[in-house]
C-alpha positions in Angstrom: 5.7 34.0 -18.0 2.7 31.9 -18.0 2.7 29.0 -15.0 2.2 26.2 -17.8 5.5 26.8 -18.9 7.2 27.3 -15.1 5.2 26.0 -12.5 6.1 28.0 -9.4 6.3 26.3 -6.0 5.1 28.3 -2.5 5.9 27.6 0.6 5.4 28.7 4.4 6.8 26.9 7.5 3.9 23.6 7.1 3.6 23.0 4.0 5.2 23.0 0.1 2.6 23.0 -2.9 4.2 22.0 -6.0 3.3 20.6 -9.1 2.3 17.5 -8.9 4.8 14.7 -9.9 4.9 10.6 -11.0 6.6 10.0 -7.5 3.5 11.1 -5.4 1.8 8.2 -6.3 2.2 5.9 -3.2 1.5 9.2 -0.3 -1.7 10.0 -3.2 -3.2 6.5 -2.7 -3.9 7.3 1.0 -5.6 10.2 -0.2 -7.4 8.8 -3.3 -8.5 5.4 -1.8 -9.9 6.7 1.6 -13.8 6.4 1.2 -14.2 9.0 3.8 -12.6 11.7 2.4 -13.8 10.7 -1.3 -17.2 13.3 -0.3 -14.6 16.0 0.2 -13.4 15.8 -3.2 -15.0 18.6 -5.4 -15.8 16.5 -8.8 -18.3 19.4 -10.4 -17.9 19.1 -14.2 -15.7 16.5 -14.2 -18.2 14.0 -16.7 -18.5 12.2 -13.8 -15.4 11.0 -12.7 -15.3 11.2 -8.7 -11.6 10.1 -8.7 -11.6 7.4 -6.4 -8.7 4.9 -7.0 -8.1 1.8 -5.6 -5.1 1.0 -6.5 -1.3 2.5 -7.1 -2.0 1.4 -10.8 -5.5 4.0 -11.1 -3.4 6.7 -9.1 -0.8 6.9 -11.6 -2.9 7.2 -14.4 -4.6 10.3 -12.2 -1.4 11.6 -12.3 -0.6 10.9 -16.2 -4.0 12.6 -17.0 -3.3 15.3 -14.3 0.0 16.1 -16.1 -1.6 15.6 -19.8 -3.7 18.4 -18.9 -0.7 21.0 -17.7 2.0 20.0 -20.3 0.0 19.1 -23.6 -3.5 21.0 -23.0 -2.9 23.8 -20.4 -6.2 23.3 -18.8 -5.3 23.3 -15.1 -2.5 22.6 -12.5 -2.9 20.0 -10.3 -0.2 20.4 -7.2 0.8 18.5 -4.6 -0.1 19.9 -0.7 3.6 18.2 1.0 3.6 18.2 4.7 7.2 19.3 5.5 6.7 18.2 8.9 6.0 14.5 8.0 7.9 14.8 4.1 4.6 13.4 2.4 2.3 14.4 0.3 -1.4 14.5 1.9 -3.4 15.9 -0.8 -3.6 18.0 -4.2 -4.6 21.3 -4.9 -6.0 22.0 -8.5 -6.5 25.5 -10.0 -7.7 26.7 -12.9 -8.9 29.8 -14.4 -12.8 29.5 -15.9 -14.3 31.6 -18.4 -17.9 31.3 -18.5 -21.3 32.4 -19.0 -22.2 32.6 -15.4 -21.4 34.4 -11.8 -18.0 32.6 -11.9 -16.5 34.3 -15.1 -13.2 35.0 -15.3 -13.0 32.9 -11.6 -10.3 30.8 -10.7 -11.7 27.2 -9.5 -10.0 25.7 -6.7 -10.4 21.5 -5.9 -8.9 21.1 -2.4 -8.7 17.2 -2.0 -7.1 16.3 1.3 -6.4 12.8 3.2 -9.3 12.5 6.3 -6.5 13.5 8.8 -5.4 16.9 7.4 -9.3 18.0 6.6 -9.4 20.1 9.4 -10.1 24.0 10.2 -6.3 25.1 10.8 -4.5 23.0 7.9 -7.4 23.9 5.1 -7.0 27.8 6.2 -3.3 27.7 6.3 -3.2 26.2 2.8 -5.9 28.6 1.8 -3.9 31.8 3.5 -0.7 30.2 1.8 -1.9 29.8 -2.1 -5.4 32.2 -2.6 -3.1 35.9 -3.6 -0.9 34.2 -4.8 -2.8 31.5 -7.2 -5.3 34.7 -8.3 -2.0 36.6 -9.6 -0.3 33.2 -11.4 -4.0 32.6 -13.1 -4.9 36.4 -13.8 -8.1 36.1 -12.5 -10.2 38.5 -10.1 -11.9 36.2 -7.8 -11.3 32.1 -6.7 -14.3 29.9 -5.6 -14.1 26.6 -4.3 -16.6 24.3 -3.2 -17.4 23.3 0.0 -21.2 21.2 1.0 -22.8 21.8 4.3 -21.2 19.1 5.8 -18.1 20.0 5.0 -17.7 21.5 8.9 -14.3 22.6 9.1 -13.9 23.0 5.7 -16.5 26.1 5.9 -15.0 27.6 9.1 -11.7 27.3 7.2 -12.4 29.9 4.2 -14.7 32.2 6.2 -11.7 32.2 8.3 -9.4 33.0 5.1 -11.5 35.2 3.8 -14.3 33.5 1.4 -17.9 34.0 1.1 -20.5 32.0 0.8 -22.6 32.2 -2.7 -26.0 30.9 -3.4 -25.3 31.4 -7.7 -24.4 28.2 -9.1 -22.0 27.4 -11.6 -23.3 25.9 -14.5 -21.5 23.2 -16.2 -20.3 22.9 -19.7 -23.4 20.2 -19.9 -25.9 23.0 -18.4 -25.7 21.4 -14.8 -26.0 23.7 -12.6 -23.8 23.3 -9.0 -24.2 24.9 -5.7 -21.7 25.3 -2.5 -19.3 27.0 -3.6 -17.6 29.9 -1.7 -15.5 33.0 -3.6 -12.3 35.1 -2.5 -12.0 38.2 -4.0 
């Protein structure tokens, strides 16, 4: 069964990822409309959009896109990261699986976008530990890259910690730009 027509949900004892849903709008604006963790936010091949949203109004049409794209288009997944200490959502995870002309054929592409709070070393690997098997068997792919930038501290110690390895090939874009950072679990 593919997971655009039954979106699976995993859990361990810290967090639930799930598909994302119309109700995560208000917890996603704390995410979304925080300038500081806006650099965090992996918008590679995105034609530009750096999804920053001020308002509850631009998160929910994130969200109508976000859904657009699993329902109608099958392109990715967006989930929601739900803390089930605190019962709110601090970020999304978005997978997809890329087929290309480049190093990251037949890849699975990971966004991790996180509120400022929860971009730390011990909840980016647990997330990672949680949803990186699991996400490369629900995708069929052989490998998942993600992107993290040099100053993206814990973010780095996070999937060397998990597992993930530093690449210097960059992914080219469907517009031929070419993109560096990003680090690959196989």
């Amino acid at each position: 069964m593919s997971i655009y027509e039954n979106c699976p949900e995993l859990c361990d004892d810290a967090y639930r990822i799930r598909l994302i849903e119309p109700r995560d709008t208000g917890d996603l604006l704390g995410v979304y409309g925080d300038r500081l963790a806006l650099p965090f936010f992996n918008s590679d091949n995105c034609h530009g959009a750096n999804f920053y949203c001020r308002t509850l109004h631009d998160v929910q049409e994130s969200i109508k896109y976000w859904l657009i794209e699993y329902h109608e288009n099958h392109a990715f997944v967006r989930f929601a990261v739900e803390s089930l200490e605190t019962g709110t959502v601090i970020g999304t995870l978005e997978m997809l699986r890329r087929t290309a002309d480049d190093f990251y054929d037949d890849c699975g592409i990971l966004r991790i976008d996180l509120g400022t709070a929860y971009e730390s070393t011990p909840v980016i690997e647990d997330l990672l530990n949680l949803v990186s098997v699991p996400f490369m068997r629900l995708f069929g792919c052989s490998r998942i890259a993600t992107k993290a930038p040099i100053y993206a501290v814990e973010r780095r110690a996070a999937l060397a910690n998990a597992g993930y390895v530093a690449k210097t090939q960059p992914l080219i874009g469907h517009d031929g730009t070419h993109y560096y950072d990003y680090w690959v679990y196989a």
